[in-house]
C-alpha positions in Angstrom: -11.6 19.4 -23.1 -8.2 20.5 -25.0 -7.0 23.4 -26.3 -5.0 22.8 -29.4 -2.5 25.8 -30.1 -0.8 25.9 -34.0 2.9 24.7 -34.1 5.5 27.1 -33.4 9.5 27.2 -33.8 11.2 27.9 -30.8 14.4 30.0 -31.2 17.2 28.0 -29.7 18.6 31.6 -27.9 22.2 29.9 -26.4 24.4 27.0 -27.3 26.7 25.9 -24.0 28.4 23.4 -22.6 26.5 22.6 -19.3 23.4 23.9 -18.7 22.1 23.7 -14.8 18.0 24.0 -14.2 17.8 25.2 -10.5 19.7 27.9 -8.7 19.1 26.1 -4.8 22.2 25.0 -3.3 22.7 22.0 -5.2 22.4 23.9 -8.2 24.6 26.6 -7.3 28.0 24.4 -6.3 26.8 22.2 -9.6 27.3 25.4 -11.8 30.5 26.9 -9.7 32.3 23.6 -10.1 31.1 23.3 -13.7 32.5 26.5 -14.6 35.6 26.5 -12.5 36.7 22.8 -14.2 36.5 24.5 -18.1 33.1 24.5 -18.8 30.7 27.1 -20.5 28.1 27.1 -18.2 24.3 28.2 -17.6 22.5 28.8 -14.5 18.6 28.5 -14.8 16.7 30.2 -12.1 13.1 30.2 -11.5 13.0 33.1 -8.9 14.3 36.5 -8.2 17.8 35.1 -6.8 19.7 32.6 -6.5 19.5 30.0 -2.9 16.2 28.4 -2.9 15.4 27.0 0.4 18.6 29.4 2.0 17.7 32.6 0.8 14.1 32.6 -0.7 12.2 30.0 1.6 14.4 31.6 5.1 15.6 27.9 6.2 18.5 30.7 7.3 20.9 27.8 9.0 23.0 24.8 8.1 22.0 21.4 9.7 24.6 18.9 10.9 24.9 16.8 7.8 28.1 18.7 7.0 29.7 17.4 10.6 29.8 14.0 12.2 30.1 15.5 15.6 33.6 14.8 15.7 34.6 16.3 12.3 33.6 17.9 9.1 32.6 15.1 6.4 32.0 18.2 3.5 34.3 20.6 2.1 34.8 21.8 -1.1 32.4 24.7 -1.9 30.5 24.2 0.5 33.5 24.7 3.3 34.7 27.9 1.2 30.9 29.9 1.5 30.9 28.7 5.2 34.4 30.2 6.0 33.5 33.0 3.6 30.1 33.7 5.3 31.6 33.4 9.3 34.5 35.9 8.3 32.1 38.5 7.8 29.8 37.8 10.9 27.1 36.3 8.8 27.1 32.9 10.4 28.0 31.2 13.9 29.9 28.3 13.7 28.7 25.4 15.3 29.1 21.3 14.8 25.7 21.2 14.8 22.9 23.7 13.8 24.7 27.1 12.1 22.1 30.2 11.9 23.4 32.2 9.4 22.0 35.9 7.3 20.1 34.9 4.4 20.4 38.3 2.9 24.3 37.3 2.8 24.2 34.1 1.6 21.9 35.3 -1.6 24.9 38.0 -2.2 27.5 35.3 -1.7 26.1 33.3 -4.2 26.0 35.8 -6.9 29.2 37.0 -6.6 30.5 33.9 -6.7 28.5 32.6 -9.7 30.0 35.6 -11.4 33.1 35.2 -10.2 33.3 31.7 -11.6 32.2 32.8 -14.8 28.6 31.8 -14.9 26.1 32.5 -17.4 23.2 33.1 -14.6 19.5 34.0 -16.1 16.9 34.6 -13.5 13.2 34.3 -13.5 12.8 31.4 -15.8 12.3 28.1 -15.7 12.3 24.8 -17.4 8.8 23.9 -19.5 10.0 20.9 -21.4 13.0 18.9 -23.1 13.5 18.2 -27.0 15.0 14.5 -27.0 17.0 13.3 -29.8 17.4 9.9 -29.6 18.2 8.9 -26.1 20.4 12.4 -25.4 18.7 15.8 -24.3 19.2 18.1 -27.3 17.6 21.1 -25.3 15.6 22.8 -22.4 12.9 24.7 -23.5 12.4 27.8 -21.1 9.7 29.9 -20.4 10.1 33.4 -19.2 8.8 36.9 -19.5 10.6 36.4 -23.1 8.3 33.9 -24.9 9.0 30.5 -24.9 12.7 29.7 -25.6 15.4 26.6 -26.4 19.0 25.9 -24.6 20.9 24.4 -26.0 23.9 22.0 -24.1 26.5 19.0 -24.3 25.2 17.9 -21.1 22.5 19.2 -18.3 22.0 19.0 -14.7 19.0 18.6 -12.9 18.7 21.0 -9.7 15.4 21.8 -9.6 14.6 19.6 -6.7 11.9 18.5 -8.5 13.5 16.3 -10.9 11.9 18.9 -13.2 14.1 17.8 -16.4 14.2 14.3 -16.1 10.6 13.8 -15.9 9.7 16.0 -18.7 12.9 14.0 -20.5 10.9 10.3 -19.7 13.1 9.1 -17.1 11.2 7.5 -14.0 11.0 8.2 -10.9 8.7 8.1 -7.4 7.2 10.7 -5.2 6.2 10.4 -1.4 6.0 7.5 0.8 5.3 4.1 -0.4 1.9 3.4 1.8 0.1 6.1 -0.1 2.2 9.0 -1.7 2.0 10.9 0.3 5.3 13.5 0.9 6.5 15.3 4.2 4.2 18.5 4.7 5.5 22.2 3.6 6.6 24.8 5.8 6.1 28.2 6.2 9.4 29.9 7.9 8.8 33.6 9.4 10.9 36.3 10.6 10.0 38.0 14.1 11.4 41.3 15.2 11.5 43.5 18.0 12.8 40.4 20.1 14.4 41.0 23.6 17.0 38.3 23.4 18.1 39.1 26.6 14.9 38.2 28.4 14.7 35.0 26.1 18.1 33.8 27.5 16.9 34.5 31.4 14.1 33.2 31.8 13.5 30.4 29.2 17.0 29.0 30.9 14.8 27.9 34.1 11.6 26.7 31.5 11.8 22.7 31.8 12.1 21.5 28.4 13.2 24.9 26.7 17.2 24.3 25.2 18.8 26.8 23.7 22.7 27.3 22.5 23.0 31.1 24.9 26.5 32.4 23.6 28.4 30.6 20.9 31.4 32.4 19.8 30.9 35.3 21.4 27.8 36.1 19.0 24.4 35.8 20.8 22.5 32.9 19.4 19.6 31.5 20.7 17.8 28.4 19.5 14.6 27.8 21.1 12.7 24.2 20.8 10.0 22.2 22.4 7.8 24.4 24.3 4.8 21.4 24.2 3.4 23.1 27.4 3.0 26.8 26.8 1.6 25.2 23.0 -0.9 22.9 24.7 -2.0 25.9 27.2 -2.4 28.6 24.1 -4.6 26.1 21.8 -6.7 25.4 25.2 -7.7 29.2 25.0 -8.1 29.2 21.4 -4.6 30.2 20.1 -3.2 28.6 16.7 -6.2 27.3 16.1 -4.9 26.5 12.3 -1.3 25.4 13.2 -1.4 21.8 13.8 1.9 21.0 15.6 2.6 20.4 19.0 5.1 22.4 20.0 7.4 25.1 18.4 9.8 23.1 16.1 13.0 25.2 16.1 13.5 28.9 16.6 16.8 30.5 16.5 18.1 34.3 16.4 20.3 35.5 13.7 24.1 35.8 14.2 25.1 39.1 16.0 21.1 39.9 15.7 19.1 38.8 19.6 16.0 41.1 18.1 15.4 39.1 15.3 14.0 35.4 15.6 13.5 32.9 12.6 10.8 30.6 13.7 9.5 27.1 12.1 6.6 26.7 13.4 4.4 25.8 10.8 3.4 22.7 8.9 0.8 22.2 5.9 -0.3 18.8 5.0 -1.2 16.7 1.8 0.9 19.7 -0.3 2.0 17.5 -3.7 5.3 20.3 -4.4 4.8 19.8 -7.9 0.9 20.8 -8.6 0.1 24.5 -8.6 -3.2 24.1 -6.9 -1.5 22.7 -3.8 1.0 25.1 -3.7 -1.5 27.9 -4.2 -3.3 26.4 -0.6 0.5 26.1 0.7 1.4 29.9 0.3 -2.0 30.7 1.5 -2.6 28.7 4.5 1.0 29.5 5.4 0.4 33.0 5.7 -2.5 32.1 7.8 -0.6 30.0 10.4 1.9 32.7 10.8 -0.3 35.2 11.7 -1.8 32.9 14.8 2.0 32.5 15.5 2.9 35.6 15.8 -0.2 35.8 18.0 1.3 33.2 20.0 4.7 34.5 20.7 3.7 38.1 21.6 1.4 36.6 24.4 3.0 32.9 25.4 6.7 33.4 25.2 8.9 35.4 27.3 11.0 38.1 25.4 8.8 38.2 22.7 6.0 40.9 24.1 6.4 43.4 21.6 7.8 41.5 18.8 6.2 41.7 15.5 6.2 40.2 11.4 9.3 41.0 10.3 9.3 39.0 7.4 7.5 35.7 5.5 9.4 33.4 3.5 8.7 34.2 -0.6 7.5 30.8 -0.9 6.6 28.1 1.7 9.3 25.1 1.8 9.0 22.1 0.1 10.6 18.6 1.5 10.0 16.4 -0.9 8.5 16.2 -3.8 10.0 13.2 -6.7 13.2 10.6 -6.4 14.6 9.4 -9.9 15.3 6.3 -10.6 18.8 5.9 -10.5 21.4 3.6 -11.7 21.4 3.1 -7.6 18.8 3.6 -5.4 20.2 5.5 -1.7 18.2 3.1 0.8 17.4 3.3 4.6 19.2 0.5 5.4 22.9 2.4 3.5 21.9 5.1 5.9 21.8 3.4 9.2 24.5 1.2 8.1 26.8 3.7 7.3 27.6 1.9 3.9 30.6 3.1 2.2 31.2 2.9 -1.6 33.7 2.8 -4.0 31.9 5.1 -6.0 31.2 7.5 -3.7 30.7 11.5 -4.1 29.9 12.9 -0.7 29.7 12.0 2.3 26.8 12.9 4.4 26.0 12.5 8.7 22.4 14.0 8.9 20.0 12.0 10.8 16.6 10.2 9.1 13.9 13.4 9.5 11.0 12.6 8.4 8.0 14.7 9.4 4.6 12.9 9.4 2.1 14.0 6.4 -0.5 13.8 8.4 0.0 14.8 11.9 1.9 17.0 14.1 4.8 14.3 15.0 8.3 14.4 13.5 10.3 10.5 12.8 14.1 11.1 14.1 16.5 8.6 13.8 20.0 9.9 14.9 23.5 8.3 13.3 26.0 7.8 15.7 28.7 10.5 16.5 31.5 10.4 14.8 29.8 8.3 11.9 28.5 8.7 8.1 28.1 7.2 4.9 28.5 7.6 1.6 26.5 8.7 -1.2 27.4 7.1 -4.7 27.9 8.7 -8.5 25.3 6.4 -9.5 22.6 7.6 -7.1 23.2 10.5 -9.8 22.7 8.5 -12.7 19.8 7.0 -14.7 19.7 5.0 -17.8 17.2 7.2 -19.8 19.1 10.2 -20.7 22.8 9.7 -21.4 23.6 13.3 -20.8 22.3 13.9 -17.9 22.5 14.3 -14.5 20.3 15.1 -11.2 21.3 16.3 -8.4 19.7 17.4 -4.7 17.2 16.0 -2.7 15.5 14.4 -6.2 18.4 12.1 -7.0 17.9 8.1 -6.6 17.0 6.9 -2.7 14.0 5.7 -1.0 11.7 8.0 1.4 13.7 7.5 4.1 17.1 8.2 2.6 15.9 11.2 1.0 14.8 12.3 4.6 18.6 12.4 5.4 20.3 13.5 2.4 18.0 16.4 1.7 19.7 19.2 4.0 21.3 21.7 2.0 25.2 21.2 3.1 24.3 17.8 1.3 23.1 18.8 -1.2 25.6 21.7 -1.9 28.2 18.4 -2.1 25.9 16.6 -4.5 25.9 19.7 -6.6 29.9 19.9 -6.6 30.1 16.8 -7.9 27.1 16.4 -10.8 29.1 20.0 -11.8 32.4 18.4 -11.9 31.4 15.0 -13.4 29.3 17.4 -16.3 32.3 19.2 -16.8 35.1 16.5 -17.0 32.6 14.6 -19.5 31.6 17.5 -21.9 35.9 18.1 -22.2 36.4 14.4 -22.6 33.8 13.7 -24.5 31.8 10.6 -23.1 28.6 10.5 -21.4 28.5 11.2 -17.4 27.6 7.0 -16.7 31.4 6.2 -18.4 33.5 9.1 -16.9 35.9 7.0 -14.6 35.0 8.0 -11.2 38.6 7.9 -9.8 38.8 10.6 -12.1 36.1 12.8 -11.2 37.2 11.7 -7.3 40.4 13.2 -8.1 39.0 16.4 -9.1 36.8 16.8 -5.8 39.5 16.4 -3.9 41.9 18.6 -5.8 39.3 21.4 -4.9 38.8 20.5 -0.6 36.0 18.1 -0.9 36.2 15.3 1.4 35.2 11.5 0.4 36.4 9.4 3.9 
């Protein structure tokens, strides 16, 4: 059964030059380097603030994509809001896995976005796309103010979701090729009243139990594995709804051995882009965090009195769809480290991919000192000429997007779909025939690093 509603004009509300759906970390550098290179430029933004999986979803530290273990492989704006972000004791350099205040991070990104000039409107989101011919002509937006149209020379898709391009008609796939399915959600929690101290004693002796102790002279503690104490708890009826095996990662926040950020939880067969399943997500989420807290107040040493500090606004999505591109990002680029001419960003991060159905997580490292490159293309699509996407949905298999997903990544994805938007709105050709050499040139102008 339909519901058919009468015809209505929507009132096109803002004319730009670039218009960027999705304020996560891709879409952020996308609109700060759009803006910085000349460009009028919007910022859509579903939620409250801007960061996404960083500030909203409390994945509150940097994985290694960003460093090869011998040097850093991403600069740009993504090096400035690191620098920016240590200087004020708000994050602990690392080569590796870099905790940082997520409560920081959200106030960095504003300020910036306003410093940069950005037009930044918050709690709305993309509904559909009016085509004219094969070019987007607008977004249409949905907010607490009706039903609205954007208008833009060209737009950039950051909603992680490939949000735009699907509603624009350009194809794409979602989830692994067996059977669809996509790597489960996550829950991330906050626990307080932690005695870092004790954690650092005596889970230094616990076989299986690494953690980072001191790094910089800020206490910072990263706690994995844990499979024993786990498989004793469930044996006397603990985390009865949390399926995994062991702990995943917990770490403390910089300068902060109370508080502990824990991701412990995992909720399968979630498809990220229906509401139902992402109703189940936020609720069975909730659930699992309560048995965990359970767990660490009674199984883990230092964690006695802790208690809920804080639950992620929403549960973390993975993965949800992959356009296809004018290149599709394969495995095999990955673990062949395959450079091209075209490329964008570099990227180190291993292949993660956390099993839909189980408990188990795939790892498959890149060598030290190692990384490969991510193309323009990858970017690209032949359906809509003025647009781009950017983030974990642009062109690549599964397995690739397993790698290139981490937000230092995608923060260098986001530099350059801003850039390339830019430098084709003020030259006037479509994003597919802006001569890469010279958007290149611009990424490097402004620290970004491309070999």
């Amino acid at each position: 059964m339909n519901i058919w509603m009468p015809g209505q004009a929507i009132k096109v509300i803002r004319e730009t030059d670039v218009v960027v759906a999705g304020g996560g970390p891709s879409g952020f550098a996308a609109a700060v380097a759009a803006a910085r290179s000349g460009a009028r430029t919007m910022l859509i933004e579903k939620g409250a603030f801007p960061g996404g999986v960083g500030t909203a979803a409390m994945v509150a530290a940097f994985a290694s994509g960003f460093h090869d273990g011998e040097r850093h492989i991403i600069g740009g704006i993504f090096g400035k809001m690191r620098e920016a972000l240590y200087r004020q004791g708000a994050l602990v350099k690392t080569d590796n896995f870099e905790p940082f205040d997520p409560e920081a991070l959200s106030l960095y990104y504003i300020k910036a976005l306003m410093e940069a000039g950005v037009e930044l409107r918050l709690h709305t989101w993309v509904a559909d796309a009016a085509m004219k011919g094969d070019r987007l002509d607008a977004v249409i937006v949905q907010s607490k103010s009706g039903r609205q149209a954007i208008r833009a020379d060209v737009f950039i898709d950051a909603t992680g979701d490939a949000d735009v391009a699907v509603q624009a008609g350009v194809g794409y796939e979602q989830g692994r090729p067996s059977d669809g399915l996509t790597q489960p959600v996550s829950m991330i929690f906050a626990l307080g009243g932690v005695d870092g101290d004790k954690v650092i004693r005596e889970l230094d002796a616990s076989p299986g139990a690494p953690f980072d102790g001191h790094t910089l002279g800020v206490n910072h503690t990263i706690i994995e594995g844990q499979r024993e104490r786990v498989a004793r708890a469930k044996e006397q009826g603990y985390l009865a709804r949390v399926p995994r095996d062991n702990i995943g990662i917990c770490w403390s926040l910089p300068g902060r051995p109370d508080v502990m950020y824990a991701n412990f939880t995992r909720i399968g067969k979630i498809d990220g882009t229906n509401a139902e399943d992402l109703t189940r997500a936020e609720i069975e989420g909730r659930m699992q965090v309560e048995e965990a807290t359970a767990f660490f107040r009674d199984w883990m040493p230092g964690f006695e009195n802790c208690f809920l500090l804080r639950t992620a606004t929403h549960a973390g999505i993975r993965e949800t769809r992959r356009i296809k591109g004018l290149y599709t990002l394969t495995e095999d680029d990955v673990l062949n480290l395959r450079q091209f001419d075209d490329v964008i960003a570099q990227a180190h991060y291993m292949i993660d991919i956390h099993d839909p159905l189980g408990h188990e997580t795939e790892i498959t490292r890149l060598k030290k000192g190692t990384s490969y490159d991510i193309p323009y293309r990858a970017l690209l699509q032949d359906k809509v000429s003025n647009l781009l996407v950017t983030g974990r949905c642009i062109s690549s298999t599964h397995e690739a997007m397993a790698s290139l997903r981490v937000m230092a990544i995608s923060m260098a994805l986001g530099e350059a779909a801003g850039t390339a938007a830019a430098l084709s709105f003020k030259r006037k050709v479509e994003p597919a025939l802006l001569p890469v050499k010279l958007l290149q040139g611009e990424l490097l102008r402004h620290g970004a690093i491309l070999e």
